[in-house]
Steps between C-alpha positions, in 0.01 A plus 500: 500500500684514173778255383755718662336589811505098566869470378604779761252386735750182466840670563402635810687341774226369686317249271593292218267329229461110444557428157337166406387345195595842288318713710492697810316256755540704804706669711672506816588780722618611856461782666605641818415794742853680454562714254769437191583136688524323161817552330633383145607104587161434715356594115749206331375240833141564440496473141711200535241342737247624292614245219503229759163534645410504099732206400307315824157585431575392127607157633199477721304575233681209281453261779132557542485414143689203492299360801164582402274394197352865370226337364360317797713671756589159657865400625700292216676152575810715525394708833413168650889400418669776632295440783567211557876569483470748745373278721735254508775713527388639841440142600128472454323215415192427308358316191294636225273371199447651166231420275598544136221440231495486122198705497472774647121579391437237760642747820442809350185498318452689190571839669852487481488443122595624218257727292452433123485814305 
């Protein structure tokens, strides 16, 4: 498909892309058994949820990132705080222990580190 194949491909009334970090991430699109039942504003809705689902899988994306270590792909001290918090707002109980260390050659080993040139 050429360049404007894909843009036209986008107007049509039954799909919409999802634009995410300055690119064309997916799309979404509905269809339906009757003929011409999409009109003009369905096209403004579903490009207007298509931003949302990419605004939301943006955010999940962030969160991930924020929660995880991407070099060991362990949780961070602040996923263990929000859930925590979450707990206690829905009334849970429970206690928890973290282990902090200076060196972290000692948990890890030397796989985790760094690479001289």
């Amino acid at each position: 498909m050429t360049v404007s194949a894909v843009h036209h491909a986008s107007l049509l009334p039954d799909r919409a892309p999802l634009f995410m970090y300055g690119g064309c991430e997916g799309v979404i699109a509905v269809q339906s058994s009757h003929a011409r039942a999409f009109r003009a504003d369905h096209q403004c809705l579903l490009e207007s949820l298509g931003l949302q689902i990419a605004t939301a899988l943006q955010n999940a994306h962030l969160y991930e990132l924020a929660m995880v270590d991407g070099l060991t792909g362990l949780f961070m001290r602040r996923y263990f705080d929000v859930q925590a918090e979450l707990r206690l707002l829905v009334g849970g109980t429970g206690s928890r222990a973290l282990l902090e260390t200076a060196s972290y050659d000692l948990v890890n080993g030397d796989s985790y580190k760094a690479q001289d040139p």
